[in-house]
C-alpha positions in Angstrom: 73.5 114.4 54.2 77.1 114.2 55.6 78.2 110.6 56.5 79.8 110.0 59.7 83.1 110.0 58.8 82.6 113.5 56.9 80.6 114.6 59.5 83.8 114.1 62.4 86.4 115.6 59.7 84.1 118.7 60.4 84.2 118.7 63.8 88.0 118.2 64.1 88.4 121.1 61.9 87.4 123.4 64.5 89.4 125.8 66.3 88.3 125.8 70.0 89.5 122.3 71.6 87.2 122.3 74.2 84.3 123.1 71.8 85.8 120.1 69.7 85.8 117.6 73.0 82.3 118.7 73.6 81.1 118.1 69.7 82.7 114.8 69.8 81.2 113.6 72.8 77.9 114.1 70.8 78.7 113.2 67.9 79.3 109.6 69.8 76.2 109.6 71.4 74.4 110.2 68.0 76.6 107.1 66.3 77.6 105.1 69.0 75.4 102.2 67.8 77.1 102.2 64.5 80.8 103.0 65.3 83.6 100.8 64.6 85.2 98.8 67.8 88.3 100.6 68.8 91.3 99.7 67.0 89.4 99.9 63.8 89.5 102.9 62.7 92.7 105.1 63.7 90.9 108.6 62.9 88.0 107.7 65.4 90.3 106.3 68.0 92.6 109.6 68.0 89.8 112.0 68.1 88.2 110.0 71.2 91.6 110.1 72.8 91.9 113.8 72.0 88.8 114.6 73.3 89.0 112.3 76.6 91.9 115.4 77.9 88.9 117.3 78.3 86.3 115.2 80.0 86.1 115.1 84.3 85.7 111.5 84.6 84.0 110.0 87.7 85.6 108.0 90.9 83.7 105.3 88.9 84.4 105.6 85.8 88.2 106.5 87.1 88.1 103.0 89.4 87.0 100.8 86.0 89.9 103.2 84.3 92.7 101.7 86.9 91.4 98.5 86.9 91.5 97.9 83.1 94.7 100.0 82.6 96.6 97.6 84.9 95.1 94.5 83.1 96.5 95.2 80.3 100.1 95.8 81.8 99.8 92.8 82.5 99.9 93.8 86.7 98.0 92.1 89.3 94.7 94.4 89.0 93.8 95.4 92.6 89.8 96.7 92.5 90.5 99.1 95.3 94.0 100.4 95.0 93.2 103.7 93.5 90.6 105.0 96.1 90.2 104.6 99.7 87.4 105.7 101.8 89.1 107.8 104.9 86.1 107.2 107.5 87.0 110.5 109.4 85.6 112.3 106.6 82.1 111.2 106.8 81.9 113.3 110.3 83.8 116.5 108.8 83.2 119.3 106.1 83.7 117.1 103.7 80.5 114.5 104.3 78.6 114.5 101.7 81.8 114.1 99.1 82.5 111.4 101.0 79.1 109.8 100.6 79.7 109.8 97.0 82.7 108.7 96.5 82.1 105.8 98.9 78.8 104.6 96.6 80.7 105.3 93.5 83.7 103.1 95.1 81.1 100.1 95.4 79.6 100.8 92.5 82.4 100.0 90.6 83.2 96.6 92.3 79.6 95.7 91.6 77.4 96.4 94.9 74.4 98.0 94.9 73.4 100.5 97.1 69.8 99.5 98.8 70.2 102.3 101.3 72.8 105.1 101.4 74.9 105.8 103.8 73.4 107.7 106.5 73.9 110.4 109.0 75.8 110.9 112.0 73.6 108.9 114.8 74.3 109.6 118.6 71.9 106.4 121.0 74.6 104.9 122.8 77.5 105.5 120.8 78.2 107.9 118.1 77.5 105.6 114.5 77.8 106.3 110.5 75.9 104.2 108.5 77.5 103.6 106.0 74.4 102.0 104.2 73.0 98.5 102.7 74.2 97.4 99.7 74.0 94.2 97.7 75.2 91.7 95.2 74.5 88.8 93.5 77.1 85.9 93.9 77.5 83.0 92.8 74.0 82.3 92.8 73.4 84.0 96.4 71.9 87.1 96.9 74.0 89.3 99.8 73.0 92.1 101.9 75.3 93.8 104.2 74.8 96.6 106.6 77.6 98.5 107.6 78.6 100.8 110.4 81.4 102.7 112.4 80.8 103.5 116.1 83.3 106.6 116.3 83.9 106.8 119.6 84.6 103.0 120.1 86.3 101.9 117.1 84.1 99.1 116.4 82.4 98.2 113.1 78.2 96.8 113.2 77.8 94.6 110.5 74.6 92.7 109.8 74.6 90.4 106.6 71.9 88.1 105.0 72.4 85.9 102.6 69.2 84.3 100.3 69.7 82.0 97.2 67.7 82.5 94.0 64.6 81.3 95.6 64.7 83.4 98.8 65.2 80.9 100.7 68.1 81.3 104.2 71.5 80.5 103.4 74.3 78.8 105.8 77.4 78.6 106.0 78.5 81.8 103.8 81.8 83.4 105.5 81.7 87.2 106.8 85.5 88.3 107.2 86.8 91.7 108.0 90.1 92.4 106.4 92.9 94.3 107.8 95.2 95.3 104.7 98.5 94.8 106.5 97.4 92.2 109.3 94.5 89.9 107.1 91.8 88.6 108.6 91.0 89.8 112.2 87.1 88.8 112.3 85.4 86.0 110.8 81.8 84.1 111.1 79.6 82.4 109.2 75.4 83.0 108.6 73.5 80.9 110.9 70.3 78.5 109.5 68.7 81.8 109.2 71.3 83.2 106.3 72.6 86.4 108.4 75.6 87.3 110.3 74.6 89.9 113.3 78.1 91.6 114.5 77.0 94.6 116.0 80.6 95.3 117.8 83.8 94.4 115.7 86.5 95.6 117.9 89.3 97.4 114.9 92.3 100.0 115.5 93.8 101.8 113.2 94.3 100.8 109.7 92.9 99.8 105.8 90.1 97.4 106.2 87.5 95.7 103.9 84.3 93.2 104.3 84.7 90.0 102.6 81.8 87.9 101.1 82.7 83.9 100.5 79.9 81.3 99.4 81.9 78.1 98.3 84.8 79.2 96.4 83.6 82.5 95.2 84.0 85.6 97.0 83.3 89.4 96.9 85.0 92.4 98.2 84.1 95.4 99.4 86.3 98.4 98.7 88.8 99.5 101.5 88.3 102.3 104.3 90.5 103.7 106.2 90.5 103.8 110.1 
């Protein structure tokens, strides 16, 4: 039986580099549990790199990429910088890539989509949903709603915030961000744990919900108005 190392000296020795991308990927899968840690072996290392030209990665797996390649330059990593949801493009052609790049762009900053984000409504005023999605902080357990109204310009927002027991939880800050102007709404859960803004007047711009209990806080990615 071929050991690992003879066994990816085989593989590298094939002609096709796409076939050789592919037979590496498996050949991780098959070792991974016993593999060195990168930087420990300089064979393994180049043939991962060498077969990572061939591999589509995901927004996901692209978002982590950008945040951990500017971490180690030493740059001030920003979570969102590389993608940003346009919100026009969950009413065109292009919906339902939207959709996914907006749940792989929270995702990768840790929320977790309860309910995806939903169709184009029309009572009242034209809405996308653009879903509920949670995360755990700092002992806190938050849920946010989220949602445009297109023909108004205004964000619905409904947050709820329980600690680790369920129990309602004051006094954790709801801001919307504007990327050039900061903060341009603010307000904190009642004694029932929830935050019901169901018309946050925007314009145009790059905007994000922020999450604060004590001195802890969580972003959402930003989307663009």
């Amino acid at each position: 039986m071929k050991t690992p190392t003879e066994e990816l000296k085989k593989i590298l020795e094939g002609k096709d580099e796409g076939c050789i991308a592919e037979d590496v990927q498996k050949f991780f899968q098959r070792h991974g549990d016993s593999l060195p840690l990168p930087g420990e072996d300089t064979a393994l290392d180049r043939a991962m790199w060498a077969a990572s030209e061939y591999v589509q990665l995901s927004a996901k797996d692209e978002s982590i990429l950008s945040r951990v390649t500017l971490a180690l330059l030493g740059e001030a990593a920003d979570p969102v910088a590389s993608t940003v949801l346009k919100l026009r493009d969950l009413v065109g052609a292009g919906r339902d890539s939207a959709v996914r790049t907006w749940q792989d762009m929270l995702a990768a900053m840790a929320w977790q989509q309860m309910v995806p984000a939903g169709a184009l409504r029309g009572v009242g005023s034209r809405m996308v949903s653009l879903g509920t999605f949670q995360q755990d902080l700092s002992g806190a357990n938050i849920q946010v709603n989220l949602g445009w109204m297109v023909d108004q310009d205004q964000f619905r927002i409904l947050l709820n915030a329980k600690d680790s027991k369920g129990a309602a939880m004051s006094d954790v800050e709801l801001r919307v961000k504007e990327q050039e102007r900061g903060v341009v709404f603010s307000r904190k859960t009642n004694q029932d744990g929830s935050v019901v803004a169901p018309a946050v007047k925007v314009g145009p711009g790059s905007y994000q919900i922020e999450i604060l209990v004590g001195d802890k806080s969580a972003q959402t990615p930003y989307f663009v108005l």
